[in-house]
KOLLOVO-573537 format. One record per atom (N, C-alpha, C): x, y, z; atom name. Coordinates in pm, whole numbers. Layout:
+--------+--------+--------+------+
|     px |     py |     pz | site |
+--------+--------+--------+------+
|      X |      Y |      Z |   CA |
...
+--------+--------+--------+------+
END
This chain:
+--------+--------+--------+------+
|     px |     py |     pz | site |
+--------+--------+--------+------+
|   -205 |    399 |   3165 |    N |
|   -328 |    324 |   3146 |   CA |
|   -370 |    328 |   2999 |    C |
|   -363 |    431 |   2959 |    N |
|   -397 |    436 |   2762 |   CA |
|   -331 |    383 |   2734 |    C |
|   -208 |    377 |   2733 |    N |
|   -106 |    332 |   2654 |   CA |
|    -71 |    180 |   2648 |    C |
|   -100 |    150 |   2765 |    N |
|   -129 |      3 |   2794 |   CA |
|   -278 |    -61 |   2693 |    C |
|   -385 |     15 |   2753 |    N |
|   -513 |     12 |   2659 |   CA |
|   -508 |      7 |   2528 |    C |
|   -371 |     87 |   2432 |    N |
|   -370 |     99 |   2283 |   CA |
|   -299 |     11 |   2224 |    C |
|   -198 |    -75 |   2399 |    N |
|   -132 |   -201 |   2311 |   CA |
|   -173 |   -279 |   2269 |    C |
|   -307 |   -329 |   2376 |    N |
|   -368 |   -398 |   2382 |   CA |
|   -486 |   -444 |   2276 |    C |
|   -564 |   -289 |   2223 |    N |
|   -613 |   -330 |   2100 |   CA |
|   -529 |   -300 |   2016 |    C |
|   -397 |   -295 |   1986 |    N |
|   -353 |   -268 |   1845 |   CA |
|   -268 |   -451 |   1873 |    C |
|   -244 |   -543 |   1955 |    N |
|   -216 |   -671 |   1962 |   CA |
|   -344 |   -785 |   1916 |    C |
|   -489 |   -739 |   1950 |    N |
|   -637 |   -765 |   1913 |   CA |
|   -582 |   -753 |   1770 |    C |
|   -584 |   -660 |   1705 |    N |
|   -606 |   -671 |   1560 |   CA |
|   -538 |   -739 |   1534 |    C |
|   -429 |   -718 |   1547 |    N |
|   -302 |   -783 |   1502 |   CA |
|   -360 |   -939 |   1475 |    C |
|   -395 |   -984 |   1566 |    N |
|   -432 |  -1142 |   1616 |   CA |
|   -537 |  -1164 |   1517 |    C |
|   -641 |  -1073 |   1469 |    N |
|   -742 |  -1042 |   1401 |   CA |
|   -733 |  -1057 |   1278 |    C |
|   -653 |  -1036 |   1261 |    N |
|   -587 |   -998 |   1082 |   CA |
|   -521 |  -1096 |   1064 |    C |
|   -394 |  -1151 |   1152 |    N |
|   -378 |  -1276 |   1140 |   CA |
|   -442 |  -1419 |   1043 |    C |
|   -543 |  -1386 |   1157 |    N |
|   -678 |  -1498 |   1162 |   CA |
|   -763 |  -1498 |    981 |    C |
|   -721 |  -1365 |    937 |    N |
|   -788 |  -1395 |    801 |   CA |
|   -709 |  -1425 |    719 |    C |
|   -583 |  -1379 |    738 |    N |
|   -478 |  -1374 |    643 |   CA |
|   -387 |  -1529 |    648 |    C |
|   -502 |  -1641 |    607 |    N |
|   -455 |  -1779 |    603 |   CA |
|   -437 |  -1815 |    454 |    C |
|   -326 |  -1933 |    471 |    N |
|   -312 |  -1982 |    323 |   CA |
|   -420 |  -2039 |    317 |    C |
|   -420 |  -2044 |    107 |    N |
|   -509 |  -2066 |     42 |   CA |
|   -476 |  -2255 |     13 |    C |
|   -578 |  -2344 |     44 |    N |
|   -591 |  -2452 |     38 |   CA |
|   -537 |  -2453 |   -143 |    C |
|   -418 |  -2594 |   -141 |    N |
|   -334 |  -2644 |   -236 |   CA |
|   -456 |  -2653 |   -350 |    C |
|   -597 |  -2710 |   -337 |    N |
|   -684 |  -2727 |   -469 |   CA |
|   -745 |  -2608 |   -516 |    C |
|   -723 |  -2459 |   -461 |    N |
|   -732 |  -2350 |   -510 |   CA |
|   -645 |  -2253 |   -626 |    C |
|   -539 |  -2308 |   -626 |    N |
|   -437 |  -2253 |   -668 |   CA |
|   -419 |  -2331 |   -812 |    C |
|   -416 |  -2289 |   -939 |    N |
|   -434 |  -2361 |  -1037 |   CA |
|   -292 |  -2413 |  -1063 |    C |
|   -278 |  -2500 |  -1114 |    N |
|   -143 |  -2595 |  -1142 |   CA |
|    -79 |  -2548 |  -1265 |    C |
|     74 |  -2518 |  -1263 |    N |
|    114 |  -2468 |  -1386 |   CA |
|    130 |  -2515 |  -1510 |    C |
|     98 |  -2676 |  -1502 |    N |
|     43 |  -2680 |  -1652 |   CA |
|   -108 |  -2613 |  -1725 |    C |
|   -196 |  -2617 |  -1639 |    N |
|   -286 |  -2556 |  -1657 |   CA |
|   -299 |  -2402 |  -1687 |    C |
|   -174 |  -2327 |  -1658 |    N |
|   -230 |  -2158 |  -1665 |   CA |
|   -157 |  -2147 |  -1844 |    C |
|    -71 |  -2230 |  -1907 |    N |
|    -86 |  -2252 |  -2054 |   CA |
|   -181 |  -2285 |  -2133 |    C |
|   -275 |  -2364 |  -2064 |    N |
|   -401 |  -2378 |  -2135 |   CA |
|   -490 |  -2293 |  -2199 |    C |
|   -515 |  -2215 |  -2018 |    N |
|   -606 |  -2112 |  -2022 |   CA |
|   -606 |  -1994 |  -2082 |    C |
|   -398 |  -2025 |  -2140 |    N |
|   -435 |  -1864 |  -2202 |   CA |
|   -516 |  -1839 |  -2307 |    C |
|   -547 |  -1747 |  -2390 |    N |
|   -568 |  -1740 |  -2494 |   CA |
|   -499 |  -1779 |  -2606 |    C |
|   -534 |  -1855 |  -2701 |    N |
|   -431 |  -1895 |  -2819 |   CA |
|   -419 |  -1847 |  -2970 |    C |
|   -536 |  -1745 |  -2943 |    N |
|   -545 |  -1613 |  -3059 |   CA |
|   -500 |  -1499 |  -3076 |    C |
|   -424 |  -1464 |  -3181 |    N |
|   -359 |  -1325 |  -3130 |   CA |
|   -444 |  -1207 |  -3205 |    C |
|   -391 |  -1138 |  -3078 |    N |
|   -531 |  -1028 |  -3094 |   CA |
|   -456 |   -874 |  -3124 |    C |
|   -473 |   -798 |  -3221 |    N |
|   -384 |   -677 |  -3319 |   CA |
|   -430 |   -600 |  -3172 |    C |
|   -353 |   -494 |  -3149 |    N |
|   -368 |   -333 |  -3044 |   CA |
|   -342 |   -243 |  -3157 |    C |
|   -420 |   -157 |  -3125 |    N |
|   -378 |    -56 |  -3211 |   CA |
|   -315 |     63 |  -3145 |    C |
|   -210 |    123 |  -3211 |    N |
|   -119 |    205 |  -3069 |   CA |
|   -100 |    181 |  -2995 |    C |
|    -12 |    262 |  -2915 |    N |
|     38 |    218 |  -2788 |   CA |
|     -4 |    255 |  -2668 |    C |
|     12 |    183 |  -2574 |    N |
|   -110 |    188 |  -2476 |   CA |
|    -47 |    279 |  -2333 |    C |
|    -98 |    405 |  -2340 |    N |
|    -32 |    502 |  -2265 |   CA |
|   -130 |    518 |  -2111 |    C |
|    -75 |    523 |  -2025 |    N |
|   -128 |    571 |  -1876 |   CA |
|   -174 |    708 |  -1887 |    C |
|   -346 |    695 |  -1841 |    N |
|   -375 |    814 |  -1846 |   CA |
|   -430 |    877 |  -1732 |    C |
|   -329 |    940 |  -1669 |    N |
|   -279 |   1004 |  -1489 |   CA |
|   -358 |   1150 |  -1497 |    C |
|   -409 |   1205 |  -1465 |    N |
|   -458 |   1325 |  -1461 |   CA |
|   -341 |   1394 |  -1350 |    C |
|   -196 |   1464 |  -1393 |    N |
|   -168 |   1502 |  -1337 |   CA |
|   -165 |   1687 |  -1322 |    C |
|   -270 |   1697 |  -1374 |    N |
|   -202 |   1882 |  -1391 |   CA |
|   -275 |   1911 |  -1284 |    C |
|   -373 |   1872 |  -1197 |    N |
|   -395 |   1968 |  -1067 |   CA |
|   -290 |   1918 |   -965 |    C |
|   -229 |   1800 |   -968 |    N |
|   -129 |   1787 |   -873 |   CA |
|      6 |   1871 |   -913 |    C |
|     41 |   1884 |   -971 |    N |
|    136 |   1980 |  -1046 |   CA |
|    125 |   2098 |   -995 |    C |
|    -13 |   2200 |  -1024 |    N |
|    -75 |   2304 |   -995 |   CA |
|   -100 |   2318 |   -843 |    C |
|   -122 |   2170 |   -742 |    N |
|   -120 |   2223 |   -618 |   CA |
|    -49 |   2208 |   -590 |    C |
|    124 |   2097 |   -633 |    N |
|    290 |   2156 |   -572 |   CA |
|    358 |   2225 |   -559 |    C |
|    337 |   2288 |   -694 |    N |
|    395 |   2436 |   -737 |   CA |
|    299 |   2560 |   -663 |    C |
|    168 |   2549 |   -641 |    N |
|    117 |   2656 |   -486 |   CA |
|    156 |   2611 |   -364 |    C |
|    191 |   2528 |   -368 |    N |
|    224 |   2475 |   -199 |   CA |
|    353 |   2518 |   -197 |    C |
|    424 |   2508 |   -288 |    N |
|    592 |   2527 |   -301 |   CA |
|    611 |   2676 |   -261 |    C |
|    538 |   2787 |   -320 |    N |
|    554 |   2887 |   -304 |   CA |
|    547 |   2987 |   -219 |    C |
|    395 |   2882 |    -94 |    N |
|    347 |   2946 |    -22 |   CA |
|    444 |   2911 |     63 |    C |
|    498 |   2831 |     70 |    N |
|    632 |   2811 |    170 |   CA |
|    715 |   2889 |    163 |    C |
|    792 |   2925 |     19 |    N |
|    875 |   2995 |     -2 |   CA |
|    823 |   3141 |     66 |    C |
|    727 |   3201 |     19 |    N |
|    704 |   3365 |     53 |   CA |
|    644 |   3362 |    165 |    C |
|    615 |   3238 |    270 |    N |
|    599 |   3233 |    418 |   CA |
|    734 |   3200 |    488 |    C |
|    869 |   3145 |    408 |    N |
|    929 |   3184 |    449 |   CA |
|   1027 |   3323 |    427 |    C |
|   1012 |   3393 |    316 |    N |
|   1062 |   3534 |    343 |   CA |
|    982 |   3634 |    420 |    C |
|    842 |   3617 |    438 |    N |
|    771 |   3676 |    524 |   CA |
|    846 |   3622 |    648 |    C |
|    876 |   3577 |    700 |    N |
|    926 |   3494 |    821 |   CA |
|   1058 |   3596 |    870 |    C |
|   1152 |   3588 |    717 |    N |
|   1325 |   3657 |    757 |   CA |
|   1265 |   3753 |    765 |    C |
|   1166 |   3842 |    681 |    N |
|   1163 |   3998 |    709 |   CA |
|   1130 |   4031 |    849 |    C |
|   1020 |   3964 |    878 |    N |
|   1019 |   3972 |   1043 |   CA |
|   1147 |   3978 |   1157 |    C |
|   1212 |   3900 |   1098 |    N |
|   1318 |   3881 |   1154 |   CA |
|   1408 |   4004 |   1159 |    C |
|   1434 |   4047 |   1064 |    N |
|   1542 |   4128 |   1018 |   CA |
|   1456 |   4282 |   1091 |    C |
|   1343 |   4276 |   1084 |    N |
|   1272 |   4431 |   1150 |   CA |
|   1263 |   4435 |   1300 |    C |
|   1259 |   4283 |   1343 |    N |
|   1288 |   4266 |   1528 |   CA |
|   1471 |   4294 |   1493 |    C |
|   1549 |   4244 |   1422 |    N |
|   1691 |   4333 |   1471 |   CA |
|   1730 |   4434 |   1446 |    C |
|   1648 |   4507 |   1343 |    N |
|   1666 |   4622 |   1329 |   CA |
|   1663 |   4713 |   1484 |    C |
|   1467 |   4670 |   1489 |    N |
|   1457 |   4734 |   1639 |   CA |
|   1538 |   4746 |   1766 |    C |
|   1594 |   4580 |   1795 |    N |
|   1689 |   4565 |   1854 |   CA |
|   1824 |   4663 |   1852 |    C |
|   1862 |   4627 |   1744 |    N |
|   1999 |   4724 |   1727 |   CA |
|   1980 |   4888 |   1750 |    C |
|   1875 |   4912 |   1682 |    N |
|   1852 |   5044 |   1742 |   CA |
|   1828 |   5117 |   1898 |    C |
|   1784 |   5012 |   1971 |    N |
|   1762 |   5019 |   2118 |   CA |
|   1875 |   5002 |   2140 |    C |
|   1977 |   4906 |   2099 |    N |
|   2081 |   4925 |   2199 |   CA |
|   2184 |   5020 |   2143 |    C |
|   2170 |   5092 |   2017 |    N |
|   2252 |   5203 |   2054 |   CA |
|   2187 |   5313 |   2141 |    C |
|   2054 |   5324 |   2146 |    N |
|   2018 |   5431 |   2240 |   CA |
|   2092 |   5380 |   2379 |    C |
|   2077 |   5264 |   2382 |    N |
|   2102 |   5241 |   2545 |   CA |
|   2273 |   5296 |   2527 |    C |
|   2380 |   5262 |   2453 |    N |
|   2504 |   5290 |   2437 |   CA |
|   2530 |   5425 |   2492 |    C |
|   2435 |   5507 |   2368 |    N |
|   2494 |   5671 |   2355 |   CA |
|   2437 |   5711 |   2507 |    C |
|   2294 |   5667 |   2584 |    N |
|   2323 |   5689 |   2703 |   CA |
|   2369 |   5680 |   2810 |    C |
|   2444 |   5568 |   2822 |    N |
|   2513 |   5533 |   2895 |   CA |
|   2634 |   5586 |   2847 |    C |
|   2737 |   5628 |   2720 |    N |
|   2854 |   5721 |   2685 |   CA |
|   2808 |   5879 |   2757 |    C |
|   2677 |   5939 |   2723 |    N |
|   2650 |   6064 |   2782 |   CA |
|   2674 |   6097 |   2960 |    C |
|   2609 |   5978 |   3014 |    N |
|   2640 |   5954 |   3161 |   CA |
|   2805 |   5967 |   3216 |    C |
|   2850 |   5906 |   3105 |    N |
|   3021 |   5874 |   3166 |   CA |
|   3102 |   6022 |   3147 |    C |
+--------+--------+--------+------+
END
């Protein structure tokens, strides 16, 4: 029944979005002799070069913590591991040597 229910409005939108996403009438669209016109016909000096300015050092700073916490959650992870076989192995030589003492 949901699932039927979520086709159903995610086919609604669909139909929805459709409905806006119509072409743009031919006298909207400027004609390509015209977008030569409009350019500008003055040339205009830049000074330097025009660099992207990304603020990336907290994303940097939270990959490289995210990176790590993975890493030492996963050696926290093997050590666990390695102290359940320790335990293991040690139980089953007890179980061994008692069962050799029995025989």
């Amino acid at each position: 029944m949901t699932r039927a229910f979520l086709t159903v409005v995610a086919l609604l939108m669909l139909t929805v979005s459709m409905g806006f996403a119509q072409d743009q009438p031919a006298a909207d669209i400027p004609a390509a002799d015209n977008a030569e016109s409009e350019r500008a016909s003055a040339f205009r000096a830049v000074r330097g070069a025009q660099a992207e300015q990304v603020p990336g050092g907290n994303l940097v700073v939270g990959a490289y913590g995210a990176a790590w916490v993975l890493v030492l959650g996963y050696f926290w992870h093997l050590g666990r591991l390695h102290r359940s076989n320790q335990e293991e192995l040690a139980r089953l030589s007890e179980m061994l040597k008692d069962a050799d003492a029995k025989n």
